[in-house]
Residue, then its C-alpha position, 0 to 999 in steps of 0.5 A: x637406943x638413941x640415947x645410948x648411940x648419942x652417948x658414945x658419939x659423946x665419950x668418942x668426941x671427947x676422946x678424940x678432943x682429948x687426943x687432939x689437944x694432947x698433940x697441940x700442946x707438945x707442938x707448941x712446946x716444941x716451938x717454944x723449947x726451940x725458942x729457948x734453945x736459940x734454934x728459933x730467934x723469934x716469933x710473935x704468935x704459936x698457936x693451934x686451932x682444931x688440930x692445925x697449929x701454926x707460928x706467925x712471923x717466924x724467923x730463924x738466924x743462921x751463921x756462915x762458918x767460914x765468914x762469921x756472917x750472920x743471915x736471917x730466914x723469915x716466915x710469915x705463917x708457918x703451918x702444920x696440918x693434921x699436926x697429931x700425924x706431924x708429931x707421930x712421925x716426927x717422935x717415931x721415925x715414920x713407924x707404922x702399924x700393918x694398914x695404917x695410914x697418915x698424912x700432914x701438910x706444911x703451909x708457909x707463906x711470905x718466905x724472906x731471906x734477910x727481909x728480902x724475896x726469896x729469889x729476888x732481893x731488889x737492892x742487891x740485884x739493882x747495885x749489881x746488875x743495874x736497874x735497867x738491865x734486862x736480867x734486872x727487869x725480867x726478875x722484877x716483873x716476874x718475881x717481885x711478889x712473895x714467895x710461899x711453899x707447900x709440903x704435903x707427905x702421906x704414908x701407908x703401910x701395906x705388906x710391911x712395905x712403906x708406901x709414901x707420896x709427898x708433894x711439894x711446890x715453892x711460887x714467886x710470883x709467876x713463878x711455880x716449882x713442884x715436885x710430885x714423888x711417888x716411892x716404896x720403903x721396902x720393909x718399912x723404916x725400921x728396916x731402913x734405919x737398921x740398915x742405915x747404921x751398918x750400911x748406908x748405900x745398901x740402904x738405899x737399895x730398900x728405896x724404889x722410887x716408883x715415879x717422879x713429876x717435876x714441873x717449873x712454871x717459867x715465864x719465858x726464860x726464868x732458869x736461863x737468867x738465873x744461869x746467868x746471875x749464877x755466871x756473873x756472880x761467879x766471875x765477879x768471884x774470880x779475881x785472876x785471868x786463870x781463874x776468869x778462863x776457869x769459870x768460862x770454860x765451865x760452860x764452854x765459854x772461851x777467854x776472859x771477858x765477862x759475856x752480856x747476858x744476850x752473848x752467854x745465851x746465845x753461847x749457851x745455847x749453841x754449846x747446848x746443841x752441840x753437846x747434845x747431839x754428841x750425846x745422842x752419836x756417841x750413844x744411842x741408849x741416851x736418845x731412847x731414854x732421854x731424847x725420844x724424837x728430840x724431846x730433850x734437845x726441843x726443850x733445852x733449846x726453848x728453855x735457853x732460847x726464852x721461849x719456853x713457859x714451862x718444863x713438865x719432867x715425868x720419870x716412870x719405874x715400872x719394875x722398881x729399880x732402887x734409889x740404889x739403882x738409880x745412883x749407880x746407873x747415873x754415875x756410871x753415865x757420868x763418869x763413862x759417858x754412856x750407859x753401861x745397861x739398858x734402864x727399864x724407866x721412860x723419861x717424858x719432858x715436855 
């Protein structure tokens, strides 16, 4: 008896082994047909080591259509967890047996675009906005560090229905951006792509997204100087008066003048409250989704203030409204600036 269980623990072994090395080898050829098709433009190593497989100093080199310009995207360690699962998914649009489960992580770490930190290029920020400029000095304590990333995606098909949560997070320093997702495939993928060809906004009525987190780790003002380089960029951009009062209108600015970085936050932040309480007089349904007790209006003025160390966003569905739903009822706000019906969603921001 024991040597008849010790042998099928044995061929099972093997078996899996077998099973394990197969999907391997095709990630590694996959890598290395890339590589020879130029989607990759270089690496030094691919390799895979008990069903994990990773490529070491990966970089990828893209071109702007209009300018020409060329910009390279490079990786440190890319990583695939449960690479079997990756490429399963991959070859097979997500399709999955009745009760079957599956799940793979990516891992990259020192993202670089054209060798500098993701967020933060020294030299470039330094000729710009100056070394001694308050925008310059928070980026370069805060985010002078290499920035890595993380994707985790499991799926589980449960009466006929694709159930999937991913996760993803990007750091920098002390910076941190994640977002949770948890939603439902009505009829699974094979439904959604069969749909996608006749009907692609019909298809989204087949995706209900059952909650969302979002969570932004900001050190005391991170969104509000990017809000900002974003202005000065923009103004740098523009090179008539019009186009200048333009940019400033954009955000409710007035003139032509380039704002200091204390002026456009202080303007944005008034600009901010004002707008927000229009909101809330114009349409009660905004304070019951969005602004109970001023949560929205609190965290807006802290965010725009530099005080606030972090922004949790927690989106409930608790009777399934569709990614179709979702759109219509959001544009719908946009274009009349009220809601036309009632959500059944609650909106938690702290």
């Amino acid at each position: 008896m024991y040597k008849m269980i010790t042998s099928l623990v044995l061929i099972l072994s093997v078996s899996l082994l077998n099973a394990q090395t197969k999907y391997e080898k095709e990630f590694i050829t996959l890598v290395k047909t890339m590589e020879k098709d130029g989607n990759i433009t270089s690496l030094s190593k691919v390799g895979c080591n008990k069903g994990d497989c990773f490529i070491n100093d990966l970089v990828i080199e893209s071109m702007d259509e209009e300018s020409g310009e060329k910009s390279q995207t490079s990786v440190d360690v890319f990583k695939v967890r449960d690479v079997k699962n990756y490429i399963t998914f991959k070859e097979g649009n997500g399709v999955l047996k009745e009760g079957e489960k599956r799940s793979f992580a990516l891992e990259l770490k020192d993202i670089k675009n054209d060798g500098h930190n993701y967020f933060f290029d020294k030299e470039k920020m330094k000729k710009e906005l100056g070394e001694k400029s308050e925008v310059y000095q928070y980026f370069k304590k805060y985010l002078d560090a290499s920035t890595d990333g993380t994707y985790k995606l499991s799926m589980q098909k449960k009466s006929g229905d694709v159930l999937m949560h991913d996760k993803g997070d990007l750091s920098t320093g002390s910076f941190v951006f994640g977002m949770n997702n948890r939603y439902t495939i009505k009829g699974g993928f094979e439904k959604l792509e069969e749909l996608s060809n006749t009907n692609p906004m019909g298809a989204l009525s087949y995706i209900v997204i059952n909650s969302i987190e979002i969570n932004i780790k900001n050190p005391k003002g991170f969104l509000r100087n990017l809000m900002y380089i974003t202005y000065t960029s923009e103004m740098k951009e523009a090179t008539t008066n019009e186009e200048k009062s333009a940019v400033n209108s954009g955000v409710l600015l007035s003139g032509t003048k380039v704002y200091t970085n204390k002026e456009f936050n202080k303007n944005i932040r008034a600009n901010a409250q004002k707008r927000i309480k229009e909101m809330a007089a114009k349409d009660p349904e905004f304070n019951k989704l969005l602004n109970v007790n001023g949560q929205l209006e609190k965290k807006v003025d802290a965010v725009l203030a530099g005080t606030s160390k972090s922004i949790q966003v927690k989106i409930e569905n608790k009777h399934a409204l569709s990614l179709g739903d979702f759109f219509g009822l959001f544009m719908g706000y946009a274009m009349q600036q009220k809601l036309a019906v009632k959500p059944d969603i609650t909106v938690t921001i702290k």
